[in-house]
C-alpha positions in Angstrom: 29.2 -16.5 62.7 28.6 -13.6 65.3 27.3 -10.7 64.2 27.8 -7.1 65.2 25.0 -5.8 66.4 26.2 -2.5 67.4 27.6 -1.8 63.6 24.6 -2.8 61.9 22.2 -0.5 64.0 24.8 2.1 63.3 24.8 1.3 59.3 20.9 1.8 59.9 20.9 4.8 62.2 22.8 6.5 59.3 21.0 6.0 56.7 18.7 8.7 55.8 15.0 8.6 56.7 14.4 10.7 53.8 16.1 8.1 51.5 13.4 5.5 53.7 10.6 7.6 53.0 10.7 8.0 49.1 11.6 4.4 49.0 8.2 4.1 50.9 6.4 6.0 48.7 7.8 4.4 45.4 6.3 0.9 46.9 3.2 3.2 48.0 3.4 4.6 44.3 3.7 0.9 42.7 1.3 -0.5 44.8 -1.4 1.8 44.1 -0.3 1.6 40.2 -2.2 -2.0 40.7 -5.6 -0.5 41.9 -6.6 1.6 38.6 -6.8 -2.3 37.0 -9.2 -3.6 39.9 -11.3 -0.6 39.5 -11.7 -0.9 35.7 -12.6 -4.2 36.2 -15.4 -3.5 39.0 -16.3 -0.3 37.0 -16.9 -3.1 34.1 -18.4 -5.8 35.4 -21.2 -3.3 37.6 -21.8 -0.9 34.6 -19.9 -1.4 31.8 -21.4 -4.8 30.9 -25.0 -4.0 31.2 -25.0 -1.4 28.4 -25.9 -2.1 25.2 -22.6 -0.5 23.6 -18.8 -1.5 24.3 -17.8 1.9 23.5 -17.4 1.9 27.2 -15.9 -1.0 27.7 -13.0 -0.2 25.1 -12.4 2.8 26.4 -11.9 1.9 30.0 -9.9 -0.9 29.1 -7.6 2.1 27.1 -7.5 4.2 30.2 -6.1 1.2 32.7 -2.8 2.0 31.2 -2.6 5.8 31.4 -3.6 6.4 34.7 -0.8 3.5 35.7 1.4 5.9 34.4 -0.2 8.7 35.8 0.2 7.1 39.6 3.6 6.2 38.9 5.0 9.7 37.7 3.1 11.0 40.6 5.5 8.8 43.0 8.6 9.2 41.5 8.0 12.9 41.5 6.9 13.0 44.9 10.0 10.7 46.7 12.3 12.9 44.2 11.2 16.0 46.3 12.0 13.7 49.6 15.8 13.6 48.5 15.6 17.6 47.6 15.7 16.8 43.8 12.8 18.5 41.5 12.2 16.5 38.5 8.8 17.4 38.5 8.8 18.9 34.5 11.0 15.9 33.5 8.5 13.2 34.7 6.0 15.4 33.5 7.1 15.5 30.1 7.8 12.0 29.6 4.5 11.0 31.1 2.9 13.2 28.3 5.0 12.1 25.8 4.0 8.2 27.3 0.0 9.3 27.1 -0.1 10.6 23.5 -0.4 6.8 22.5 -3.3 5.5 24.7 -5.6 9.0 24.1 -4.8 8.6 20.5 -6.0 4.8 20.5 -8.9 6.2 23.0 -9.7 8.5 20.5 -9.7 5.9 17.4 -12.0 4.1 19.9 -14.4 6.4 19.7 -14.3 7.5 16.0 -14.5 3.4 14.7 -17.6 3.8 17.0 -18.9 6.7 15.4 -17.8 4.8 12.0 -19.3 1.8 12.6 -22.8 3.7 13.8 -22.7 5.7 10.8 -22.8 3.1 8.4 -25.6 0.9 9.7 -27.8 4.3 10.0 -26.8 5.2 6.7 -25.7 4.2 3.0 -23.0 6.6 2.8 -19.5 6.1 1.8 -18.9 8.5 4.4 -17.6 5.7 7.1 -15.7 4.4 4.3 -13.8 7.7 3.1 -13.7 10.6 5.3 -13.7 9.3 9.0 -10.7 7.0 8.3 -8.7 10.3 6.9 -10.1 12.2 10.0 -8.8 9.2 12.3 -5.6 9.4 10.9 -5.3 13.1 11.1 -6.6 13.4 14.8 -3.9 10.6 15.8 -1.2 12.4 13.8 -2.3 16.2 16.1 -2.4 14.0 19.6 1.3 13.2 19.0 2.0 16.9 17.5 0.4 18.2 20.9 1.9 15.9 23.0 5.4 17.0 21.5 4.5 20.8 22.1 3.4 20.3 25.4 6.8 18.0 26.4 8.6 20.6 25.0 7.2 23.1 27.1 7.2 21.5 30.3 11.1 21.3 29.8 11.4 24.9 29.0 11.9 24.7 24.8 10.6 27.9 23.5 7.5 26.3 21.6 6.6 29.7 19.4 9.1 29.4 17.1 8.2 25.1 16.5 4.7 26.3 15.9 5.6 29.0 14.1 7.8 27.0 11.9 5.1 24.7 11.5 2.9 26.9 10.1 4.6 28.1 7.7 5.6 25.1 6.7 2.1 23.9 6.3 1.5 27.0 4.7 4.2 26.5 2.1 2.4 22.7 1.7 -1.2 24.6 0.9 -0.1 26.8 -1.4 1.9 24.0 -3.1 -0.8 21.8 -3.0 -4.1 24.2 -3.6 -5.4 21.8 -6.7 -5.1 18.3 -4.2 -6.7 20.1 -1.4 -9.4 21.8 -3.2 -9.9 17.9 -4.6 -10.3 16.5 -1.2 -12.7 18.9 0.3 -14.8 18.7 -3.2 -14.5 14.5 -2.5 -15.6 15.4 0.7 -19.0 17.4 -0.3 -19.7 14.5 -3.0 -19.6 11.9 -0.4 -22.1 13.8 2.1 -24.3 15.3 -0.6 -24.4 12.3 -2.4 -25.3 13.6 -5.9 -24.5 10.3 -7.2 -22.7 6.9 -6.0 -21.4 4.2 -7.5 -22.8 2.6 -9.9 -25.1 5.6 -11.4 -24.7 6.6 -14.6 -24.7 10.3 -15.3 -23.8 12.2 -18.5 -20.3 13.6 -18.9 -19.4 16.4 -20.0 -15.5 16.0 -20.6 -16.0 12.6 -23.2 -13.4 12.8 -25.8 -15.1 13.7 -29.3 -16.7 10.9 -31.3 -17.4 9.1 -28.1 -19.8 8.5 -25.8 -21.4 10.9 -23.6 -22.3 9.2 -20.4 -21.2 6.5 -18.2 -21.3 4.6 -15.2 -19.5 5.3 -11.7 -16.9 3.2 -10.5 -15.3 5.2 -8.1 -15.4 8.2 -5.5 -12.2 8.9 -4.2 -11.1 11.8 -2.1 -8.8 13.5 -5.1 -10.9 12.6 -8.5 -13.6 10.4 -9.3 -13.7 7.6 -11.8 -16.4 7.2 -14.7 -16.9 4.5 -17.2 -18.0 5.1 -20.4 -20.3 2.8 -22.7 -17.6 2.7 -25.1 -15.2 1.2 -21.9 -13.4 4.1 -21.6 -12.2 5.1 -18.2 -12.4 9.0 -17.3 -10.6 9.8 -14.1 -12.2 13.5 -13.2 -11.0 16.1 -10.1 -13.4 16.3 -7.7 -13.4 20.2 -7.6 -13.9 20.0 -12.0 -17.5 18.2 -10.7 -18.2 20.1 -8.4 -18.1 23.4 -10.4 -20.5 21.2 -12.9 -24.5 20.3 -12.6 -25.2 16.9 -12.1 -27.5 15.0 -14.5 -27.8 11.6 -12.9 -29.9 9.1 -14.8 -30.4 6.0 -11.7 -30.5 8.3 -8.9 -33.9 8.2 -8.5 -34.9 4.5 -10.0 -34.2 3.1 -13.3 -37.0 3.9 -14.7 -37.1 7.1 -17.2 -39.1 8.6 -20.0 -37.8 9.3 -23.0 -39.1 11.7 -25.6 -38.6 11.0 -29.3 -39.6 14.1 -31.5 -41.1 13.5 -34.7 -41.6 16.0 -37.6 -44.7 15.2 -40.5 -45.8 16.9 -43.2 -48.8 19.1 -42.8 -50.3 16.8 -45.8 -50.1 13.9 -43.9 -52.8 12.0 -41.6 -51.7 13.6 -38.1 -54.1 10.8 -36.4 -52.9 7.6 -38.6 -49.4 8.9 -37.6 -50.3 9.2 -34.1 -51.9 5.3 -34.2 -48.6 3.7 -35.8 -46.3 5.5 -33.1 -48.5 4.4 -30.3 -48.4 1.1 -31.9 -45.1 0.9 -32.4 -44.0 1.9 -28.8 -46.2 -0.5 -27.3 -44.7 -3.3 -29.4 -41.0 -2.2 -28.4 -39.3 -4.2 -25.9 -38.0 -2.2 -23.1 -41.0 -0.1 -23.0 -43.5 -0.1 -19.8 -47.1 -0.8 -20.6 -47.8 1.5 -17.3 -47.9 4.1 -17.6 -49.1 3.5 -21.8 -46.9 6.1 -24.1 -48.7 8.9 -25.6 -48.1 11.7 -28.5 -48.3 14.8 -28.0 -48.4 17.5 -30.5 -45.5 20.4 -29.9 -46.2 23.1 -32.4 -46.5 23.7 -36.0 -43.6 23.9 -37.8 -42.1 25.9 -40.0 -42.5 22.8 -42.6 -43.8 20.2 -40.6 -46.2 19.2 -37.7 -44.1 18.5 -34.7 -45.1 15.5 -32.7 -43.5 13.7 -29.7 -43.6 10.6 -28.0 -43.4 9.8 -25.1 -42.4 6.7 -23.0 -41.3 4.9 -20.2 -39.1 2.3 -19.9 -37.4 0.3 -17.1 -33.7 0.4 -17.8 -32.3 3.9 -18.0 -29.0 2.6 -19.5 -31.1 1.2 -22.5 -32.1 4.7 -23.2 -30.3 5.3 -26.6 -30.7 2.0 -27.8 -33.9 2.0 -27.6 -34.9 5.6 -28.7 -33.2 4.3 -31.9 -35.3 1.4 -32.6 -38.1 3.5 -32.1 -37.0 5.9 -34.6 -35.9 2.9 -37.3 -39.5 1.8 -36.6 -41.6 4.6 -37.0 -39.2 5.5 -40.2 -40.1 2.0 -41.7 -43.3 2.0 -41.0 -43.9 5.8 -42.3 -43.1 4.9 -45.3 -45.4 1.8 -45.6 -48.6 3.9 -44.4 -47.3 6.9 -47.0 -46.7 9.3 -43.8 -44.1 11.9 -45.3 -41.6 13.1 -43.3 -40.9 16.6 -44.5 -37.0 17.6 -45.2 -35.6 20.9 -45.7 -35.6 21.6 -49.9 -34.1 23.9 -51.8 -34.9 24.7 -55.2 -32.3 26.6 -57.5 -33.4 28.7 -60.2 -31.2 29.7 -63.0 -32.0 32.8 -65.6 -30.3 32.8 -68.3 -29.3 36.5 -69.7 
């Protein structure tokens, strides 16, 4: 077959070079999209590695990907302008829209860090609760941006989007106030910690003829759950506890003291009563020998001799339990030793005309 050499160099001679040179500088632009990997890798391997974190490691891994992108936008916008065509805010705006996922996985990158430093400096439910919700909304405002910003570059009146937006979120507050003054209450009870699970603190919203404290199960960001020792589950808004003070029973240690007030009659042997509650008290299980009970004396009554013990023992939830074996004990045992315990008496008189 004899070929034409004459036609061929013609085909060639009209051909464009500016066709030739954005050709060139898309295999420029895709050859130089391989480097950003080679780099990461070096950047790695000489630096990277010999830190103690992978923070940085993660996150240059993230960013081989964007700045492929980055090059290749570059030289499709660049052999566009060759051929006389500006798609400059068209590539532009895709190559956002194409980057809002990679910075919003760079930025989970660093907040799982943060997350995961958090929770071996600190007992908090913090890394548990909050930064997960904070991670989800700082991915959900990388996309929002990114839309805004395509938007712009394509010459979409953004004002009236973000205007819209706003009062669309505004509409959402005011709708949901209550929920939102929950969360941010959740919030404060999580980083001021005025009790976690598993404490048990007295309520102050138990139904009537039930009991008035319980046990923690669970802090959520909208309304926290409370146990009570009658198995009763309360489920209480956040913002109702944090309007409330806090008595918390275990925050401290288990152990409490407990005061039991006793009332004698001024009659009575104030020291033989003061021997059989000490006596008693030491002999009651649940009681801590240190530091020993004592009995105090409070005031004198308007018909009796107020006395009050008090104790230690090591399991604040045994509190009532064993406040009322003392009093059954010292009761009994009054009455043995002849130790009266003065009631209120009234005495009616009738006159006859």
């Amino acid at each position: 077959m004899v070929l034409d050499i004459q036609a061929i160099q013609a085909e060639v001679i009209a051909v464009s070079p500016r066709v030739l040179i954005a050709l060139a500088i898309l295999f420029l632009g895709y050859i130089a999209g391989k480097f950003p990997k080679r780099l990461i890798k070096w950047l790695k391997e000489n630096f990277a590695d010999k830190t103690e974190t992978d923070l940085d490691d993660s996150i240059l891994d993230a960013l081989r990907i964007p700045s492929k992108y980055t090059i290749y936008a570059i030289a499709v916008i660049l052999a566009a302008a060759q051929l006389g065509i500006d798609i400059k805010n068209i590539v532009v705006a895709i190559l956002i829209l194409a980057l809002a996922k990679p910075v919003s996985q760079i930025t989970k990158i660093v907040l799982d860090y943060v997350e995961r430093d958090l929770a071996k400096r600190t007992e908090s439910k913090l890394d548990d609760m909050v930064l997960p919700l904070i991670n989800k909304t700082v991915s959900f405002l990388v996309y929002v941006f990114a839309l805004i910003m395509a938007l712009d570059q394509l010459g979409i009146e953004v004002l009236p989007f973000v205007a819209g937006l706003g009062i669309v979120g505004l509409a959402i507050g005011l709708a949901a106030k209550d929920s939102i003054a929950n969360v941010i209450a959740g919030i404060f009870i999580i980083i001021d910690r005025p009790f976690v699970v598993g404490d048990r603190i007295e309520l102050w919203s138990a139904p009537k003829q039930a009991a008035t404290w319980g046990d923690v199960m669970e802090i959520g960001l909208r309304s926290t759950k409370i146990r009570t020792t009658d198995n009763i589950l309360l489920v209480i808004p956040n913002s109702e506890i944090g309007r409330r003070d806090i008595i918390n029973y275990t925050a401290i240690s288990p152990d409490i003291r407990v005061r039991v007030p006793i009332g004698i009659a001024y009659e009575a042997d104030a020291k033989k009563a003061e021997k059989i509650v000490l006596d008693i008290a030491k002999n009651t299980e649940g009681i801590l020998k240190d530091p020993e009970p004592i009995v105090v004396m409070q005031a004198f009554g308007a018909s009796s001799i107020d006395l009050e013990l008090r104790a230690w023992i090591g399991n604040a939830r045994n509190r009532k339990n064993i406040m009322s074996t003392l009093s059954k004990g010292i009761k009994t045992e009054f009455d043995k030793q002849g130790i009266e315990i003065p009631y209120l008496r009234r005495h009616v008189i009738l006159e006859k005309d």
